[in-house]
HTML snippet that shows the backbone in 3Dmol.js (N, CA, C, O; Angstrom):
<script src="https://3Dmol.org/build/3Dmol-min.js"></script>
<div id="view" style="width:600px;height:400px;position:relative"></div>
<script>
const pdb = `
ATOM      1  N   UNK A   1     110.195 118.031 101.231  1.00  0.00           N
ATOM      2  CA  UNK A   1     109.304 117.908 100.081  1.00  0.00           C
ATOM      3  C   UNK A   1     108.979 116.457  99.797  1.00  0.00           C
ATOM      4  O   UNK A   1     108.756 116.045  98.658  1.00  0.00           O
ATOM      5  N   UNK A   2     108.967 115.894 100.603  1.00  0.00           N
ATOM      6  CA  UNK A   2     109.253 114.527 100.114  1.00  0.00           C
ATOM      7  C   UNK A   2     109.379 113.329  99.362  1.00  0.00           C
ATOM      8  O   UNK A   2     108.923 112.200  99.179  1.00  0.00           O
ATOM      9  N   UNK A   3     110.252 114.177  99.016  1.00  0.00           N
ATOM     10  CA  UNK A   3     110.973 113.583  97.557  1.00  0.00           C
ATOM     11  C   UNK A   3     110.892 114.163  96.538  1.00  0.00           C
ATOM     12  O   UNK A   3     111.838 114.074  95.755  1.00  0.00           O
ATOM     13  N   UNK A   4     109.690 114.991  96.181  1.00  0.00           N
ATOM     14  CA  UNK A   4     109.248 115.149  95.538  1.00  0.00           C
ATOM     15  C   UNK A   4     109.578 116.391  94.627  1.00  0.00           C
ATOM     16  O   UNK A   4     109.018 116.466  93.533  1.00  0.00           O
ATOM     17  N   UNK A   5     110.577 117.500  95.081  1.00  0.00           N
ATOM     18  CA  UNK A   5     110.841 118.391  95.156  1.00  0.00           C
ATOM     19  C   UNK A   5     111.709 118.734  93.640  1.00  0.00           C
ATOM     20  O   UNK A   5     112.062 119.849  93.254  1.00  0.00           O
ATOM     21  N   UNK A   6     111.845 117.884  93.192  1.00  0.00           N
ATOM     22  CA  UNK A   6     112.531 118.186  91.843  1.00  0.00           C
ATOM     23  C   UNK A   6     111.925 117.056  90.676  1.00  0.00           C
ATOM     24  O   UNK A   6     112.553 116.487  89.783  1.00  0.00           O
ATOM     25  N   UNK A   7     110.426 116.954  91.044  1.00  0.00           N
ATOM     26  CA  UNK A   7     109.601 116.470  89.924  1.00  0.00           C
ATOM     27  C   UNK A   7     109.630 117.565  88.810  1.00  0.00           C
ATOM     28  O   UNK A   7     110.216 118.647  88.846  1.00  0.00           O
ATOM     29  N   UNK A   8     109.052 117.166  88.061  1.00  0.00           N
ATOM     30  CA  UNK A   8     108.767 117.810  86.463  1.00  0.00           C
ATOM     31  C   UNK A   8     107.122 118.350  87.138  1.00  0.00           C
ATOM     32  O   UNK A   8     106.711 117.744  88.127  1.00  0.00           O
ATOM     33  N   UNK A   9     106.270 119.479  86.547  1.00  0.00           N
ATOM     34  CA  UNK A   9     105.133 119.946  86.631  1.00  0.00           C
ATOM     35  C   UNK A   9     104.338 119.233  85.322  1.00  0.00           C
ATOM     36  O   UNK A   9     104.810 118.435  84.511  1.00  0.00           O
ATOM     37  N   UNK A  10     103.162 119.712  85.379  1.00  0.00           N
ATOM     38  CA  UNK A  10     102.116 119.156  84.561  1.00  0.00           C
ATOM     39  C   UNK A  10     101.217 119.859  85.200  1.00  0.00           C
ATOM     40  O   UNK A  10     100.883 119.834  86.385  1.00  0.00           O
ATOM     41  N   UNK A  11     100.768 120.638  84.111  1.00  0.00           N
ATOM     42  CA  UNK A  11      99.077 121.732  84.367  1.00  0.00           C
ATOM     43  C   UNK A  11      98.411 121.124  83.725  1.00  0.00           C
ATOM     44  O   UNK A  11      98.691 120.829  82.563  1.00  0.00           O
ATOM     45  N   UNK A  12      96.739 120.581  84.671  1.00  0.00           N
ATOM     46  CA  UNK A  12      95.811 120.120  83.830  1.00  0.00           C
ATOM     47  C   UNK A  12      94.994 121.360  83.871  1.00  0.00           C
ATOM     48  O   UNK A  12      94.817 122.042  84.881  1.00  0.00           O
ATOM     49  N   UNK A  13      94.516 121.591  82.704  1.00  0.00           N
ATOM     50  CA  UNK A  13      93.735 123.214  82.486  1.00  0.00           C
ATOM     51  C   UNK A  13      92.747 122.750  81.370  1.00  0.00           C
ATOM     52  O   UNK A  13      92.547 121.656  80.841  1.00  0.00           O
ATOM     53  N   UNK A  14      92.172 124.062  81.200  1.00  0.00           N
ATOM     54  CA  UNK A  14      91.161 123.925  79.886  1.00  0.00           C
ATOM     55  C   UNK A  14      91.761 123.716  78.675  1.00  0.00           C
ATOM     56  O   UNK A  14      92.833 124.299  78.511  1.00  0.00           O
ATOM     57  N   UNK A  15      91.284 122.927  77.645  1.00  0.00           N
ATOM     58  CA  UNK A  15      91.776 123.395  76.055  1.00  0.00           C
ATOM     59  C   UNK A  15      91.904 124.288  75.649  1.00  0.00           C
ATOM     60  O   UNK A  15      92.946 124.515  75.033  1.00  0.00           O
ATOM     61  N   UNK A  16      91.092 125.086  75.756  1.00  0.00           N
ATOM     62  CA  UNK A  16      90.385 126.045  74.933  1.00  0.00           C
ATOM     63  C   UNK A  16      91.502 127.472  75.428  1.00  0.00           C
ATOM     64  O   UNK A  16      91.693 128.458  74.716  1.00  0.00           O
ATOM     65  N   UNK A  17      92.028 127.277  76.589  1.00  0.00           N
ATOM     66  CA  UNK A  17      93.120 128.704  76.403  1.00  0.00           C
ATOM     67  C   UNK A  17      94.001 128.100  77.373  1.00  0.00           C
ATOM     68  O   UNK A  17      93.846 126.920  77.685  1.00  0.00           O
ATOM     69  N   UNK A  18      95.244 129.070  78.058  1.00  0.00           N
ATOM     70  CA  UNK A  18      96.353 128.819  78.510  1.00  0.00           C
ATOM     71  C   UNK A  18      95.698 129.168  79.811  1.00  0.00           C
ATOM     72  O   UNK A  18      96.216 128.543  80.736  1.00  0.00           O
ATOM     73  N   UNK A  19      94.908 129.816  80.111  1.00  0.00           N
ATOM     74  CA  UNK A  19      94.217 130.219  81.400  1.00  0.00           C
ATOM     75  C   UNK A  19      93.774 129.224  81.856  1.00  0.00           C
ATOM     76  O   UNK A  19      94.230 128.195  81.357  1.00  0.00           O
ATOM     77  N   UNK A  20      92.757 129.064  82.935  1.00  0.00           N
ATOM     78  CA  UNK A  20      92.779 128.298  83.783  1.00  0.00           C
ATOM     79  C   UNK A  20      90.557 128.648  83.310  1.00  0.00           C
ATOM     80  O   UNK A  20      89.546 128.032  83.648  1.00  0.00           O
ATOM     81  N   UNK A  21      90.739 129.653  82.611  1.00  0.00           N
ATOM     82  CA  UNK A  21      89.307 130.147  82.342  1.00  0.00           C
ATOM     83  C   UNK A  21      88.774 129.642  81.068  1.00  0.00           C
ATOM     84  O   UNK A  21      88.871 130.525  80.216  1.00  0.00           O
ATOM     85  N   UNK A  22      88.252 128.567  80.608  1.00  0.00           N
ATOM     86  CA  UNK A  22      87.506 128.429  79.190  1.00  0.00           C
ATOM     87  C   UNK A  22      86.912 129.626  78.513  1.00  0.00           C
ATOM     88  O   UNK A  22      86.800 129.431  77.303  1.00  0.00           O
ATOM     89  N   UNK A  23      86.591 130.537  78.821  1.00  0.00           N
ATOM     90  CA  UNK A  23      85.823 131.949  78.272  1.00  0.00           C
ATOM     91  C   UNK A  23      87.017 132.552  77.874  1.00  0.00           C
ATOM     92  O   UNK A  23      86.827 133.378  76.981  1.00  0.00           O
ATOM     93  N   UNK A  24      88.605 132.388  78.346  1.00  0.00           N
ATOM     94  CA  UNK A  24      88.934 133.159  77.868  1.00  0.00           C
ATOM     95  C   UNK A  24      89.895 132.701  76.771  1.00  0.00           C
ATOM     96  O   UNK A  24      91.052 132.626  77.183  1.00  0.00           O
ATOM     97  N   UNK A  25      89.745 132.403  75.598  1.00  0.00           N
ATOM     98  CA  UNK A  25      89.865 131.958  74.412  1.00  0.00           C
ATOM     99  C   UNK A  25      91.238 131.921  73.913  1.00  0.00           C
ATOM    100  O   UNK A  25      91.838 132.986  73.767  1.00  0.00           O
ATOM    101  N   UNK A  26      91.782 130.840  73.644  1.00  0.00           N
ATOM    102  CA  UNK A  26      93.218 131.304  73.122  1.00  0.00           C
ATOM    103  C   UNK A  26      94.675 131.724  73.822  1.00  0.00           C
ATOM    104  O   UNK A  26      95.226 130.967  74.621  1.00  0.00           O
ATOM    105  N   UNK A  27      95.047 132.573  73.567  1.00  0.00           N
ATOM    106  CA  UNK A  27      96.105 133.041  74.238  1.00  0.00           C
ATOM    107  C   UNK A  27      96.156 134.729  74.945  1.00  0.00           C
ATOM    108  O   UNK A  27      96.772 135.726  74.569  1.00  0.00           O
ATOM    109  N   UNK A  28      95.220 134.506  76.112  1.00  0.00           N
ATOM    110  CA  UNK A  28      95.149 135.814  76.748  1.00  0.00           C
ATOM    111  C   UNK A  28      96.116 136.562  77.218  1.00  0.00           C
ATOM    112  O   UNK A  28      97.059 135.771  77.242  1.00  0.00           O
ATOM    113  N   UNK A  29      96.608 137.842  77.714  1.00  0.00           N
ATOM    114  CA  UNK A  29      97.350 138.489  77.949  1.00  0.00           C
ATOM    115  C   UNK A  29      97.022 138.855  79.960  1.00  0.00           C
ATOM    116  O   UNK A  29      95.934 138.539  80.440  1.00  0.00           O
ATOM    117  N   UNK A  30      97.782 139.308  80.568  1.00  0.00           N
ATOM    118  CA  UNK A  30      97.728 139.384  81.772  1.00  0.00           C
ATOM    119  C   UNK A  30      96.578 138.885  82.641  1.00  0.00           C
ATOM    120  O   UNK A  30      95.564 139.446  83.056  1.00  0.00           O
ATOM    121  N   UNK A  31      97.167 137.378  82.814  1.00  0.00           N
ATOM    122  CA  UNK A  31      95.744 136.615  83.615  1.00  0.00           C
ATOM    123  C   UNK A  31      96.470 135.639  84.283  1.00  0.00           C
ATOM    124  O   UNK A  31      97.547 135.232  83.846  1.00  0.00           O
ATOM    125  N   UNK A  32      95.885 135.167  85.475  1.00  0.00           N
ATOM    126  CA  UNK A  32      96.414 134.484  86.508  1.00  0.00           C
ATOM    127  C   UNK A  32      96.120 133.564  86.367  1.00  0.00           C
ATOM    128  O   UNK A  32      95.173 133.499  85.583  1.00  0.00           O
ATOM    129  N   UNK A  33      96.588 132.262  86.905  1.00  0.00           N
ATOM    130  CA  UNK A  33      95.968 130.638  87.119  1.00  0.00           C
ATOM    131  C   UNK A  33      96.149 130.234  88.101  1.00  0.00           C
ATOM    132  O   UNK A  33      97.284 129.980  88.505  1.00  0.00           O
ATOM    133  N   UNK A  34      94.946 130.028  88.871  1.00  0.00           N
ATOM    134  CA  UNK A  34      94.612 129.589  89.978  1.00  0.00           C
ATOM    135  C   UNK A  34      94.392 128.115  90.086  1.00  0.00           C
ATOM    136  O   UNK A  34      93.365 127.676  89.570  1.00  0.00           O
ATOM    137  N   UNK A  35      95.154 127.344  90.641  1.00  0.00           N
ATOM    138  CA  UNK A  35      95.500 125.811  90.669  1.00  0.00           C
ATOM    139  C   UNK A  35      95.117 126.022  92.485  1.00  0.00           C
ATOM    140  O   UNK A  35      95.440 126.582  93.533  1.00  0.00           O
ATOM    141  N   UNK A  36      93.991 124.888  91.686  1.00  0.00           N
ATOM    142  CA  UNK A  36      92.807 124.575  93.352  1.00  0.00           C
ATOM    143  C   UNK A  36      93.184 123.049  93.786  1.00  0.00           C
ATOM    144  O   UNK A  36      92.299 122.318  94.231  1.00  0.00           O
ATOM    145  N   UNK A  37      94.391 122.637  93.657  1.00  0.00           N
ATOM    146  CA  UNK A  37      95.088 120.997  93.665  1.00  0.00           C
ATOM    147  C   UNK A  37      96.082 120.943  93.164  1.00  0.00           C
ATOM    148  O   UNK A  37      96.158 121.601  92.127  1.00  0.00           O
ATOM    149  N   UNK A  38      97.281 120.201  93.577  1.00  0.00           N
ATOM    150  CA  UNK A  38      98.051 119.509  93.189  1.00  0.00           C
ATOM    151  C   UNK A  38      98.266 117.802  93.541  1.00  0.00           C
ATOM    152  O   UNK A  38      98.316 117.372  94.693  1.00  0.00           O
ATOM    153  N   UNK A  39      98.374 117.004  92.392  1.00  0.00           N
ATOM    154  CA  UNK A  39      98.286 115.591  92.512  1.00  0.00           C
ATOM    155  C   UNK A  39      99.425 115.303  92.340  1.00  0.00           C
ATOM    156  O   UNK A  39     100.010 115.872  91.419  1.00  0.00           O
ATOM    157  N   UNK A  40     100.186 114.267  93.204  1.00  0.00           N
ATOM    158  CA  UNK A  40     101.251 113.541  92.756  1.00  0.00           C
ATOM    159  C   UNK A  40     101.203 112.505  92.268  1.00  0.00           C
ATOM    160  O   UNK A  40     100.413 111.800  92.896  1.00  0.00           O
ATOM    161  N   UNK A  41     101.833 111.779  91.087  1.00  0.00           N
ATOM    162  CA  UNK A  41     101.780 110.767  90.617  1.00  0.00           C
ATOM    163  C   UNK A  41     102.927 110.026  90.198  1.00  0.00           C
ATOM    164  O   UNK A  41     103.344 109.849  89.053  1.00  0.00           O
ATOM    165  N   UNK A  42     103.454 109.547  91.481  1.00  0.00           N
ATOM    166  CA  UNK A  42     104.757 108.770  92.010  1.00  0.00           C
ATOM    167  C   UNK A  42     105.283 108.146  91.102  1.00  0.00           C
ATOM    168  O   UNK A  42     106.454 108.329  90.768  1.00  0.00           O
ATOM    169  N   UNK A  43     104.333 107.128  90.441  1.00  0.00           N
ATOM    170  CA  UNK A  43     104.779 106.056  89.800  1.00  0.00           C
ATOM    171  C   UNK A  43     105.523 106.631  88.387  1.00  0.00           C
ATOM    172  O   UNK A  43     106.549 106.114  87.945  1.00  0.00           O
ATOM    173  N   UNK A  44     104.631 108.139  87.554  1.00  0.00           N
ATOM    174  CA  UNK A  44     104.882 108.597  86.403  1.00  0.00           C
ATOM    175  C   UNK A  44     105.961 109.443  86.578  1.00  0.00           C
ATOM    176  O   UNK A  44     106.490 110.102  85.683  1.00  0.00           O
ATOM    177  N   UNK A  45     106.426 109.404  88.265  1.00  0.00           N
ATOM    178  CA  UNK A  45     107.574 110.594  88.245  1.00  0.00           C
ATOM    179  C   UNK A  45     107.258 112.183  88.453  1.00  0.00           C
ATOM    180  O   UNK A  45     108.177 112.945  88.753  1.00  0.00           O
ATOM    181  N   UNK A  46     105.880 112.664  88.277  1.00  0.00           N
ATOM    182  CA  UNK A  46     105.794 114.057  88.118  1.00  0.00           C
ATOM    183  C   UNK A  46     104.453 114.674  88.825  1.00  0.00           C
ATOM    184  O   UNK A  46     103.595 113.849  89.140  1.00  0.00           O
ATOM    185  N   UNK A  47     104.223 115.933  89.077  1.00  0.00           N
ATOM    186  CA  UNK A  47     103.358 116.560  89.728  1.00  0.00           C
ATOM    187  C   UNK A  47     102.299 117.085  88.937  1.00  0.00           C
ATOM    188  O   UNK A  47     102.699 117.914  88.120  1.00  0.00           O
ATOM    189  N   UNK A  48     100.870 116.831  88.915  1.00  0.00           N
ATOM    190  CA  UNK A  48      99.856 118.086  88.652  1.00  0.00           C
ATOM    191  C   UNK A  48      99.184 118.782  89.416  1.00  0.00           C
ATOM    192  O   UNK A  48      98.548 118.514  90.435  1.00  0.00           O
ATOM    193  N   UNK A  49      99.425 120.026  88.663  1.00  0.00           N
ATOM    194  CA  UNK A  49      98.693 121.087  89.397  1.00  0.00           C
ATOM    195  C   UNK A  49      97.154 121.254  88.474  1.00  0.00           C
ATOM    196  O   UNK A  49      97.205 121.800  87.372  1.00  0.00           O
ATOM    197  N   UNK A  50      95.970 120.802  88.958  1.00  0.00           N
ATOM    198  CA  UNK A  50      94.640 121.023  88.491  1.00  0.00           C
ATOM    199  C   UNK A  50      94.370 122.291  88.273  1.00  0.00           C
ATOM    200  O   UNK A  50      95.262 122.913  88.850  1.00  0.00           O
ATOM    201  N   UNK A  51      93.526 123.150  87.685  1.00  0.00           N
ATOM    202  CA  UNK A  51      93.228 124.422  87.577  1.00  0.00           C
ATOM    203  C   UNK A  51      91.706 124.372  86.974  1.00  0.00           C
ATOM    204  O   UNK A  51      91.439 123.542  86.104  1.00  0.00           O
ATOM    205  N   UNK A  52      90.801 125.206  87.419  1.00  0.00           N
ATOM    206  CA  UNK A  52      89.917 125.525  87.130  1.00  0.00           C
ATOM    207  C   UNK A  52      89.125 124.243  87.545  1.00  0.00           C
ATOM    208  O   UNK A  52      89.351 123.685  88.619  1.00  0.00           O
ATOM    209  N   UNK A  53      87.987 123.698  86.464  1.00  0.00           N
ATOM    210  CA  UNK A  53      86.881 122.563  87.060  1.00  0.00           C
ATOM    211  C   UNK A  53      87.638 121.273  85.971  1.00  0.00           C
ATOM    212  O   UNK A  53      87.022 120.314  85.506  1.00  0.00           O
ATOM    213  N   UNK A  54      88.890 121.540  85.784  1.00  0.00           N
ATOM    214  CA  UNK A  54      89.314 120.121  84.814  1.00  0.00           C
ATOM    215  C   UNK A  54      89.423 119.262  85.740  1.00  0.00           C
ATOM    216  O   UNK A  54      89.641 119.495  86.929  1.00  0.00           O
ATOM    217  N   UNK A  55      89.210 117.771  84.996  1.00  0.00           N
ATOM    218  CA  UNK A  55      88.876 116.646  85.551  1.00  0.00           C
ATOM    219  C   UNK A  55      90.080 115.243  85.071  1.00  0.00           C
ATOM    220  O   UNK A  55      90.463 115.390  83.910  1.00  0.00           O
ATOM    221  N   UNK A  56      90.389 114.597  85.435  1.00  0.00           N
ATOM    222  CA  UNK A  56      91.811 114.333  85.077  1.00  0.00           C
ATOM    223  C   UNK A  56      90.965 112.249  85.044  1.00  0.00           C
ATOM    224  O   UNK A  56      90.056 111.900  85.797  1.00  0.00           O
ATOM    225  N   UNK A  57      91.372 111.687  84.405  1.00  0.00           N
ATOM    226  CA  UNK A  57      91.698 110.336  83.923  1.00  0.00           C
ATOM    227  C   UNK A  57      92.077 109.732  84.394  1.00  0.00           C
ATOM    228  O   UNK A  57      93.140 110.318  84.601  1.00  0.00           O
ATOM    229  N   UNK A  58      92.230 108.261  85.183  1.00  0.00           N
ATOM    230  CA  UNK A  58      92.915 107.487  85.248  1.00  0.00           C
ATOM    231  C   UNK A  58      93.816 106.386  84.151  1.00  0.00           C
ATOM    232  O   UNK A  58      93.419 105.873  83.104  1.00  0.00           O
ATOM    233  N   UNK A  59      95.267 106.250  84.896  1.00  0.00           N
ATOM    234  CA  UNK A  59      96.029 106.098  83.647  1.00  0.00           C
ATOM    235  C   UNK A  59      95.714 104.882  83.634  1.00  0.00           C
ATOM    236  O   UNK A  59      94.931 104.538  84.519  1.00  0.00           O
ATOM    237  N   UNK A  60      96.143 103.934  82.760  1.00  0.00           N
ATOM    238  CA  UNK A  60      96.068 102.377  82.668  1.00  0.00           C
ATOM    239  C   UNK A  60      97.360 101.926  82.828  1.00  0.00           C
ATOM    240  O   UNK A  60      98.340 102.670  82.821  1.00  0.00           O
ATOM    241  N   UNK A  61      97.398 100.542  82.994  1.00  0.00           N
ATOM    242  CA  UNK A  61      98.945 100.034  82.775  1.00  0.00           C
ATOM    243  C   UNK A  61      98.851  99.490  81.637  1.00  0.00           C
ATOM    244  O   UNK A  61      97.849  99.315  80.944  1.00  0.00           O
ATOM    245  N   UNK A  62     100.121  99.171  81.419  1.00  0.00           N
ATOM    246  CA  UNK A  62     100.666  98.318  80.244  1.00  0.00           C
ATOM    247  C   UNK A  62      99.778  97.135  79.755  1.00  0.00           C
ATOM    248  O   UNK A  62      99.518  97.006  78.559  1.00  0.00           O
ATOM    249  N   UNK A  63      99.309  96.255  80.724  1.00  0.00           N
ATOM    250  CA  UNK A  63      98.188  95.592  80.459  1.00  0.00           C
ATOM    251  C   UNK A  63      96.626  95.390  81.294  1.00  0.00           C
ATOM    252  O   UNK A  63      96.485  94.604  82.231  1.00  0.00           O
ATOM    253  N   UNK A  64      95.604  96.197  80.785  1.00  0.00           N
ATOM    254  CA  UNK A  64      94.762  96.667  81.536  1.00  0.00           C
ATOM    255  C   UNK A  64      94.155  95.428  82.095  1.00  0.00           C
ATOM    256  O   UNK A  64      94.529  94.390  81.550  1.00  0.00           O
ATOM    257  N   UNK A  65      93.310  95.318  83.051  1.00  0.00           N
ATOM    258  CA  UNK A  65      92.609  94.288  83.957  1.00  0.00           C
ATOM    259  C   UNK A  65      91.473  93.619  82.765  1.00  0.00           C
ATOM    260  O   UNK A  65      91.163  92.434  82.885  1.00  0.00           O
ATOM    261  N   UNK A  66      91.014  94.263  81.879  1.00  0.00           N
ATOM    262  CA  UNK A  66      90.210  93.900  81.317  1.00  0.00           C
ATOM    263  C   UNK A  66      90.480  92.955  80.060  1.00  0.00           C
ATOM    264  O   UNK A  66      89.768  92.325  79.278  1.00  0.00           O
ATOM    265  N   UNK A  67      91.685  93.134  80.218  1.00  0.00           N
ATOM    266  CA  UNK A  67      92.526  92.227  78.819  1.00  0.00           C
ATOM    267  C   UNK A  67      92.204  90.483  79.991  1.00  0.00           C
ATOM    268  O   UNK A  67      92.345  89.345  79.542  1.00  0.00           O
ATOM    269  N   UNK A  68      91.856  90.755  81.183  1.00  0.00           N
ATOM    270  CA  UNK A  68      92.245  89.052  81.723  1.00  0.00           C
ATOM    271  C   UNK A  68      90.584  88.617  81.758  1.00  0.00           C
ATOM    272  O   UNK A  68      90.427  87.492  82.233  1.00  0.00           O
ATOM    273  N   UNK A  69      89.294  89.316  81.334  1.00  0.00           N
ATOM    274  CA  UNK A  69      88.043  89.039  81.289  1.00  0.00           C
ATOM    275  C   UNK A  69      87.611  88.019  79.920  1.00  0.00           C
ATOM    276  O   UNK A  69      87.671  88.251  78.712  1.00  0.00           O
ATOM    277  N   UNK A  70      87.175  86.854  80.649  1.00  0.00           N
ATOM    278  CA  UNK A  70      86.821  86.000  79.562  1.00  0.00           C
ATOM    279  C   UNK A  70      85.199  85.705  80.001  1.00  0.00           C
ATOM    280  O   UNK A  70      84.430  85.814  80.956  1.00  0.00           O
ATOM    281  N   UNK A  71      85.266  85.189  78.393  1.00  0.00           N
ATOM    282  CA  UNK A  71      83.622  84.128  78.823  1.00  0.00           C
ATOM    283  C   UNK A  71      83.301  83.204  78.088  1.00  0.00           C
ATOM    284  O   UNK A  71      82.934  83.465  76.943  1.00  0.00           O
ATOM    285  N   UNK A  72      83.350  81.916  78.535  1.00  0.00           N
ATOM    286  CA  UNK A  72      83.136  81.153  77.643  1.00  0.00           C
ATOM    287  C   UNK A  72      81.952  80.597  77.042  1.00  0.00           C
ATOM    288  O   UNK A  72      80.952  81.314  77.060  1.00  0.00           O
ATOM    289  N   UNK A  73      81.858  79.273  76.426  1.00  0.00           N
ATOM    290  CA  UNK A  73      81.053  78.840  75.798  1.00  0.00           C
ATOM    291  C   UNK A  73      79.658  78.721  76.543  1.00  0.00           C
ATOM    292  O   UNK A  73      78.604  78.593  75.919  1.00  0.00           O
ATOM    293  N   UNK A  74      79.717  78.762  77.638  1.00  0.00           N
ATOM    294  CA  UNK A  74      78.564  78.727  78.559  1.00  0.00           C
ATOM    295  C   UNK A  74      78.037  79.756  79.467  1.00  0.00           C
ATOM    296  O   UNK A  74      77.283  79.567  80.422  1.00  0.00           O
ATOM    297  N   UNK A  75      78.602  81.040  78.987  1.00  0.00           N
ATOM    298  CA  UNK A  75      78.235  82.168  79.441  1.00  0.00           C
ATOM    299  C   UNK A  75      79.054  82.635  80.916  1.00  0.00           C
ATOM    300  O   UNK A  75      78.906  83.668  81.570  1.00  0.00           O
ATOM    301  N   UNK A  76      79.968  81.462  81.162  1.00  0.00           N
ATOM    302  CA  UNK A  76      80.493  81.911  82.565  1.00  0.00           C
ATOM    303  C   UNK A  76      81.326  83.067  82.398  1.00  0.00           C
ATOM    304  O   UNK A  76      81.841  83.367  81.321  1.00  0.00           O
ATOM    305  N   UNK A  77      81.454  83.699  83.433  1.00  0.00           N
ATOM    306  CA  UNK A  77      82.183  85.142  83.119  1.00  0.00           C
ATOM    307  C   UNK A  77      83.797  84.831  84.110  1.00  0.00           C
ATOM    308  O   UNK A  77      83.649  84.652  85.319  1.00  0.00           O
ATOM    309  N   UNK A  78      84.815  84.801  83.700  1.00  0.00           N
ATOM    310  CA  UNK A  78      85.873  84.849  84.250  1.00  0.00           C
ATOM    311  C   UNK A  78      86.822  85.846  83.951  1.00  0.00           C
ATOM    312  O   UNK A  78      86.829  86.421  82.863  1.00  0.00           O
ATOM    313  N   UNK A  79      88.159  86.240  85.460  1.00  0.00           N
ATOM    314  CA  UNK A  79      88.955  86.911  85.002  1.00  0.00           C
ATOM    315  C   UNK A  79      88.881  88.380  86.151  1.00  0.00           C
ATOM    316  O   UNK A  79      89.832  89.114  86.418  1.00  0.00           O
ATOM    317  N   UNK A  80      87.319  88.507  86.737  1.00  0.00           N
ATOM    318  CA  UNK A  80      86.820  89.799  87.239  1.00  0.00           C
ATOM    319  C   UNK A  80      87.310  89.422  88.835  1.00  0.00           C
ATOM    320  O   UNK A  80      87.600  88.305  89.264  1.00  0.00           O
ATOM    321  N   UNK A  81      87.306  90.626  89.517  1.00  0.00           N
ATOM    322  CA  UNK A  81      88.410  90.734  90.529  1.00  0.00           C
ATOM    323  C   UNK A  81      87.850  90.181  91.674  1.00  0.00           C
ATOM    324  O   UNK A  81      88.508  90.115  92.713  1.00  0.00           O
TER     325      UNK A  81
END
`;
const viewer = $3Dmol.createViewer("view");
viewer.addModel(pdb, "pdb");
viewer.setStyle({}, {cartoon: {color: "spectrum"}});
viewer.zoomTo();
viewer.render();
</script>
């Protein structure tokens, strides 16, 4: 498994219900979830399994790249990669 085998899970799914289906509202009764991906994310320690058409974020670090973007008095732009 490599390594990986006793991560923690994480379902990214719809809001709107426990299903994997937005239509189906809330807390449905006998329904399946079909997870079309699983992502590992080494650094956070844990696994997601995607479901349905959810779309997932990139995380930031502690101090984002954009905290080092300056510009000074003369319009020069510094800081960008």
């Amino acid at each position: 498994a490599l390594g990986f085998g006793n991560c923690p899970i994480c379902v990214a799914k719809t809001q709107y219900s426990l299903t994997d289906d937005q239509t189906k509202l809330g807390a449905p009764t006998d329904f399946e979830v079909t997870v079309r991906n699983l992502k590992i994310s080494a650094g956070a320690g844990f696994i997601v399994a995607l479901t349905g058409e959810i779309m997932t974020m990139p995380g930031l670090p502690k101090v984002p790249a954009a905290e080092r973007i300056d510009v000074d008095e003369t319009g020069k732009i510094s800081g960008l990669f």
